[in-house]
N, C-alpha and C positions, 0 to 999 in steps of 0.2 A: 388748039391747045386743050378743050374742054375734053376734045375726043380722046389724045393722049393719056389725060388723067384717071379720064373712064376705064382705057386700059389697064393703066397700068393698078390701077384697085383692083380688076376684078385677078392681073395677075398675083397681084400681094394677097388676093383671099384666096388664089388657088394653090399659093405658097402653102398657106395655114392651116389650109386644108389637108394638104398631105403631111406637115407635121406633125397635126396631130392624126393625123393615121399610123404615121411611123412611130408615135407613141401608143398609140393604139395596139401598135401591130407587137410592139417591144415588151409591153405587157400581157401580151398573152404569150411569151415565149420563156417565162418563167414560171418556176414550181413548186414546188414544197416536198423537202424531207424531212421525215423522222425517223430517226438511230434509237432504236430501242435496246436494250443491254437485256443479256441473259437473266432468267431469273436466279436468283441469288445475287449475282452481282451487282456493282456500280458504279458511274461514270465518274463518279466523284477522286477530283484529282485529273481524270484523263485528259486525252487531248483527240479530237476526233478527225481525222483527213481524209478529204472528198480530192478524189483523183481523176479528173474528165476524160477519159481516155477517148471517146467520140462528142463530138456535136451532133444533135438531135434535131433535125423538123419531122414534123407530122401533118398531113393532111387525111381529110375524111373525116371520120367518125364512127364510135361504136367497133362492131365487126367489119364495116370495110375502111378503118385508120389505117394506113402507108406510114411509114418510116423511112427517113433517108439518114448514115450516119457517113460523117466526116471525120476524120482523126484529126484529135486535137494539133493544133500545130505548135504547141509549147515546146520547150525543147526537152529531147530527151523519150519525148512520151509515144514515136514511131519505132525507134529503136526498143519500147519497152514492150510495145505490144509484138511486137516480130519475137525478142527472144521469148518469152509469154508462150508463144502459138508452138513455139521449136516446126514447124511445118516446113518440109520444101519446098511444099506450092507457092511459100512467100516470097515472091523476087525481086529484085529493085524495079523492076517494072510494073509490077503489081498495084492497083487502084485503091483508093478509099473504100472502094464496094468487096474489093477483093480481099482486105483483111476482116469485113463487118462478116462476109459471107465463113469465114474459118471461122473465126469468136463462133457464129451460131452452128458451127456444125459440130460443134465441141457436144452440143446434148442441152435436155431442158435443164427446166431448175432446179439448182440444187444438187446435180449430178457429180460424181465425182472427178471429170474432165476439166467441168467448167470451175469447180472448188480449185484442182492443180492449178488453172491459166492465171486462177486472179491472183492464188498467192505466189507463182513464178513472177507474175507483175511487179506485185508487192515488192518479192527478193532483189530482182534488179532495180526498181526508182530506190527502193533505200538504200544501196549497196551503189549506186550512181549519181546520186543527189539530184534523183530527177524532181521537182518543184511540186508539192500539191498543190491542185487549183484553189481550193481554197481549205478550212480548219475552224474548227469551234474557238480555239484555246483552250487553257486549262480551265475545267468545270470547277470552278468551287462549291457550287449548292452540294450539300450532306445528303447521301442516301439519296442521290440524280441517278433514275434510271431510265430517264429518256431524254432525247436534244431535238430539237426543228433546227434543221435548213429552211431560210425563208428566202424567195425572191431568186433560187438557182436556175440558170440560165440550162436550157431542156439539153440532155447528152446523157450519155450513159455511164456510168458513175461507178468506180471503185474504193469501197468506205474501210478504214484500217484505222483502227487503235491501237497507239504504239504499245511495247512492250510487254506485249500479253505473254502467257505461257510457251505458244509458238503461235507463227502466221496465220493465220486465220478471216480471210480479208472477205466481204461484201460485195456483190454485184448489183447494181440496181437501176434502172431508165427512168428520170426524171422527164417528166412531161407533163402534160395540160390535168393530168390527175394527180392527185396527193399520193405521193409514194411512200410508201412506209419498207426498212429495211432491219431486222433482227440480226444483231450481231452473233457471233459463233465463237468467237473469242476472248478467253477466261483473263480479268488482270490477275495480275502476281496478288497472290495472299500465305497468310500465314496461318498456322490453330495452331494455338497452346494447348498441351493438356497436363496434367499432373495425372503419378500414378496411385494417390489416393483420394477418397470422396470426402474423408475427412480426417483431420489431428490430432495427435498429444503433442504436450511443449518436450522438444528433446527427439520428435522425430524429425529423419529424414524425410523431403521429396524429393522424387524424380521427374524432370520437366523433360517433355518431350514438346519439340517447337516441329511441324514438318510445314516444308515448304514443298516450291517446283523449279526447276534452273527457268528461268525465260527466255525466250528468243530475243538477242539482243542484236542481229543482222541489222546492221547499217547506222552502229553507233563505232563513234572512236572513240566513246567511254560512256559508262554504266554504273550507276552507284545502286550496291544493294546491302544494306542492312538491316540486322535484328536486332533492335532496342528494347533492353525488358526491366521492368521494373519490380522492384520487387515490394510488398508493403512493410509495415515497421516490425509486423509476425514474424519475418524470416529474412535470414542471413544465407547468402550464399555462401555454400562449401564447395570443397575441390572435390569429394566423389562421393558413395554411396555409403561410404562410412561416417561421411559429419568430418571430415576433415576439416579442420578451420582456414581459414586464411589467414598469411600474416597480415602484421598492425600494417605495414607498409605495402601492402601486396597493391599492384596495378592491373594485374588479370587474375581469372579464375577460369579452370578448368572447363574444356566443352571438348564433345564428340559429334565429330560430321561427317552422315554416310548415305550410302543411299540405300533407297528402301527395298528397291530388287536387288538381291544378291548377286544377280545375273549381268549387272550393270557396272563397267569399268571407271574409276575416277580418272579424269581424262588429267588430272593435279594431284595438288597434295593440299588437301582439304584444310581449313587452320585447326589450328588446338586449344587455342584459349582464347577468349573474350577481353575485351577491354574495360576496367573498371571505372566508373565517374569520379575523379578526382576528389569531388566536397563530398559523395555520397555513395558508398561503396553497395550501395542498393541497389545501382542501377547501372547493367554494363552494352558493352555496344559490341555487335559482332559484325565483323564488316568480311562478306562474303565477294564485295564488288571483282573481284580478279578470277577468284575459284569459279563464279558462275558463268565468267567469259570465256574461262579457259575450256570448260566443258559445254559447247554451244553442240557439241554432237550427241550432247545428253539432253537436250532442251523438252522441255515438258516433263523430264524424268521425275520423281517426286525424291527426296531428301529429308534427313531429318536431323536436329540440333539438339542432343541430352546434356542437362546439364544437374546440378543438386542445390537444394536450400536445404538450411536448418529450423525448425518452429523453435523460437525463441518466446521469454515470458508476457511480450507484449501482442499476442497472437491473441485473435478475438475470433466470434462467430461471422461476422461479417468480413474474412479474412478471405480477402482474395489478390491477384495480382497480374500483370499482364504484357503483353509483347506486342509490340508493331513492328510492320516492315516499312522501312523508309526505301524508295526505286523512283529510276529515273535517268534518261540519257544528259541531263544536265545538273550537276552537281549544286547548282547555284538554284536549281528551282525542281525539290524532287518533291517525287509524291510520297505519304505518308496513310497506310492501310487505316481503318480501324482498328482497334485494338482487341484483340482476344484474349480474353480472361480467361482464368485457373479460378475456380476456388474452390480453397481449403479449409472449412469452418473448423475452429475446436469453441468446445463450450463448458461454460461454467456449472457449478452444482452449488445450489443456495439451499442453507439451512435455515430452519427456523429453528430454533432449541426453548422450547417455554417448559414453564409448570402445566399441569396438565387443568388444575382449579383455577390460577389468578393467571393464566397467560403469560405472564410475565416471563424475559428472557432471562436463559440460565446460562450462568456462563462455568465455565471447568468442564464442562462434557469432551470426552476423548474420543474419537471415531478413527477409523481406518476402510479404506477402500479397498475393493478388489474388483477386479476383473473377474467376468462369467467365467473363463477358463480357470482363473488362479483359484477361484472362489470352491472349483467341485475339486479341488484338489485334498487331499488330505492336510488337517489343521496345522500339522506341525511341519509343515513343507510348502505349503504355499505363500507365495510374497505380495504384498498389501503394496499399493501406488506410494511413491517417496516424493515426496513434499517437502517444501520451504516456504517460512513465511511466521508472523506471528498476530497475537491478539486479532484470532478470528479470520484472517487473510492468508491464504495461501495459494501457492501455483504448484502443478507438480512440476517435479524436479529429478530426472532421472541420475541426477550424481548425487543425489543427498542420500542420507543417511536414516535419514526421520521417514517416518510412517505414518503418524501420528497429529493430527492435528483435534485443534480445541476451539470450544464455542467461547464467545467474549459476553461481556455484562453486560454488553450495549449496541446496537444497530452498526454495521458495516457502513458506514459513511450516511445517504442521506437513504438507504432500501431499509425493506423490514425484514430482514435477517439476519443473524447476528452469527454467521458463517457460511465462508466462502472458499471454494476448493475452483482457482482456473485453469482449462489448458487439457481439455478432458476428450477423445473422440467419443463420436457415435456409439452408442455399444449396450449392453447389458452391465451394470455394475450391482456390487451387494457392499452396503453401511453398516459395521458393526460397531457397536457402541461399545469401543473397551473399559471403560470405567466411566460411570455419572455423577454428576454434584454431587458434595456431601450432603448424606441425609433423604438420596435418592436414589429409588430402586432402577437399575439398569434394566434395559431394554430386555423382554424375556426372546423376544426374534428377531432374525437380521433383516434391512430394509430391501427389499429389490427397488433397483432404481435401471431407467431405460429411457436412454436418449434417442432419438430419432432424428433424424436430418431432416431439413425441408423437401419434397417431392417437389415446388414451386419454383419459380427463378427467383423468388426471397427467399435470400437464406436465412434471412430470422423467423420464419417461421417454423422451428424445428417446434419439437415438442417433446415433453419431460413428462413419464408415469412415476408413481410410487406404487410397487406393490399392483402393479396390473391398472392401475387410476390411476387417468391422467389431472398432472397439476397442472390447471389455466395459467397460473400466477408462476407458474416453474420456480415454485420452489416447497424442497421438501419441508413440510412442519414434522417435526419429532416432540412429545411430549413426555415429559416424566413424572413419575408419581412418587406420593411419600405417604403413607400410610397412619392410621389412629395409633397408640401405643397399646401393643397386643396384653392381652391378662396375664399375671402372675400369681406364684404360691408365693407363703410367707410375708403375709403383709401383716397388717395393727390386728385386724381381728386375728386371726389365727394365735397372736400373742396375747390377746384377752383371752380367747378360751383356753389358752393354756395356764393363766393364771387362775382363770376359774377352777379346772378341775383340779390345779392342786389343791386350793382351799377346800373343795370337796374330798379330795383324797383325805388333809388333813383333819375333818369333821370325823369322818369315818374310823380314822386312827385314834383320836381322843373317845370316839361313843366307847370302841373296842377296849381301852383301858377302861373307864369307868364300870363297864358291865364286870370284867374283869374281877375287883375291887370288891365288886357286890355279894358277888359268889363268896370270895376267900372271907 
């Protein structure tokens, strides 16, 4: 009995022994990837899928490591790599070694054989619903431009993220070394731009949004729209003219085309955009069908025009913006960063003092022009038209007024006591038509020059007078009043004219008495 027992311990540690070898063994047959994204782009949103198309062992080491690969036996994935290779040599008879040995005769890395096989891979498992082996999910971290695989069982690995511009799929052998694999494939993005750098209130912009159609292979639907916003400076119009929208309007006008002229719409592109119900700011343009329809156009580039108006609430910080909302599941799409336009317009702040006690003067009349209007001859050129009163104004290209006035007292809580908003970049010149009473008008006109920010701040533009630049961006004007100049005909003048009549008179009476004397 004792002897029994003796056995059977040392079988149960001979047991334990091999399991943990078989654990031994099981850990070293996993590996580590990391997906790194192109530069500029990012993962954020994606979804990453790792496709095992072989199984991996390795023996040796260094320069004499051996490779032995297996096709996966999942379903789906021998039939993916046959249509893949399109080779005749593939025949139902054909071995594990005999499909590993085509894959390498395709060329090294990175060639353009072995780029075709992985994204023919690609076109059939999505197109067949062959199963990835395994998948990140959807990355949420912001501006993610790299992912780990940890713990991946060693094979030779096809990496694809969905819905990129077109197919562009990853090859990479995960084994006993940390593999690292560089994606090649762009996700869908958008740029806004506008076609000026800066505003008056009253103009138009023209938005141009350009995208790319994506490859959408082996979706049974696709959601792709332009969501843009606009800020409280501007109003969408229907064209280049400032066309308004009605009060009831649900869309506004867009154009969608593509960028090479050489390129057929394989549709009929939409036309208008959809407005936000509570907020006619913001409209949605849903492309989902147009970009399916044209899957023979994929990677083509495209572009969406559409127009705003600069209304009176347009500031220097006046900007505004678009994202793409994509994705093969409506219920959980991805949503781009957003690309901004901006549009700054800026204000022009007076100071209007006496020129001795500083004090603000109010009644001063000014008119603006533009460098072009300004070299124009006097009696033909037109001065910026404005609205607004006591000290506050916007320009106003349906007004009638030209003309605005300094107030008795500070513009709300600043130290000027006039305000002209809604002004571009530009050269401008300040004539002072008429000043306070009892003060002498300005004898030159101002040069005044705004500049736009060079920076990704747009407030830091900056404001010259006269070649000097103001820190405080704002112009001081000062005016003058003079001592009271000398005059003829005062008191004296009137004394010595009484004087020398009294001397005339003396002289009149000597003359008779002498007179008198004689006779």
């Amino acid at each position: 009995m004792k002897r029994m027992k003796k056995i059977m311990a040392m079988l149960l540690a001979a047991i334990m022994t091999m399991a943990m070898a078989v654990t031994a063994f099981a850990a070293d047959t996993t590996g580590k990837l990391t997906v790194n994204v192109k530069s500029g782009q990012t993962l954020t949103g994606q979804t990453i899928y790792l496709y095992k198309l072989f199984d991996v062992t390795e023996s040796g080491s260094g320069a004499t490591k051996n490779y032995a690969y297996t096709i996966n036996t999942a379903t789906g994935y021998k039939d993916a790599i046959k249509s893949a290779l399109g080779s005749g040599t593939i025949t139902d008879t054909s071995t594990d070694a005999d499909y590993a040995d085509e894959v390498a005769k395709l060329g090294g890395n990175d060639s353009t054989e072995v780029q075709k096989f992985a994204n023919a891979f690609t076109t059939y498992a999505l197109t067949n619903n062959v199963t990835a082996t395994v998948n990140s999910g959807k990355l949420a971290d912001t501006n993610k431009d790299s992912y780990d695989f940890s713990n991946l069982a060693y094979g030779y690995y096809l990496v694809y993220v969905t819905g990129g511009k077109q197919i562009q799929a990853s090859l990479v052998t995960v084994d006993s070394d940390a593999a690292t694999v560089n994606l090649k494939s762009e996700a869908p993005s958008i740029e806004k731009k506008a076609d000026k750098t800066s505003v008056e209130i009253g103009n138009v912009v023209t938005y141009t949004v350009t995208g790319s159609i994506p490859d959408t292979t082996g979706y049974n639907q696709y959601t792709y729209k332009i969501n843009d916003t606009l800020s409280d400076g501007l109003d969408f119009v229907n064209d280049v003219n400032g066309t308004a929208l009605a009060e009831d309007a649900t869309t506004v006008k867009v154009a969608v085309a593509f960028k090479d002229t050489d390129v057929t719409d394989a549709s009929t592109a939409p036309t208008t955009a959809k407005l936000d119900t509570a907020n006619h700011r913001k409209m949605t343009l849903d492309l989902s069908s147009w970009v399916r329809a044209n899957q023979k156009n994929k990677g083509k580039e495209f572009t969406v025009t559409y127009y705003a108006k600069v209304n009176d609430k347009a500031v220097v910080a006046e900007k505004n913006s678009a994202k793409l909302e994509y994705g093969n599941d409506p219920d959980n799409t991805t949503e781009t960063t957003p690309s901004e336009a901006k549009t700054p317009t800026y204000p022009l702040n007076i100071k209007k003092t006496d020129h001795k006690t500083t004090e603000l003067l109010a009644d001063a009349k000014f008119s603006l022009y533009t460098e072009t209007e300004y070299k124009k001859d006097a009696a033909t050129r037109q001065a910026i038209k404005v609205t607004g009163t006591n000290g506050n104004y916007v320009v106003d290209p349906t007004s009638e007024n030209t003309v605005f006035e300094s107030a008795a007292t500070k513009i709300g809580e600043n130290a000027y006591n006039l305000h002209v908003n809604g002004l571009a970049e530009g050269t401008y010149y300040l004539v002072e038509t008429k000043a306070p009473e009892g003060y002498n008008k300005l004898a030159k006109d101002v040069k005044i020059v705004i500049t736009k920010s060079t920076t990704g701040d747009e407030t830091a533009w900056t404001l010259s007078k006269d070649d000097k630049d103001e820190a405080d961006k704002i112009i001081d004007i000062e005016n003058s009043t003079g001592s009271l100049l000398p005059s003829t005909g005062g008191k004296g003048a009137i004394a010595f004219g009484i004087i020398a009549a009294i001397l005339v008179f003396g002289v009149v009476v000597s003359f008779i008495r002498d007179k008198r004397k004689v006779a």
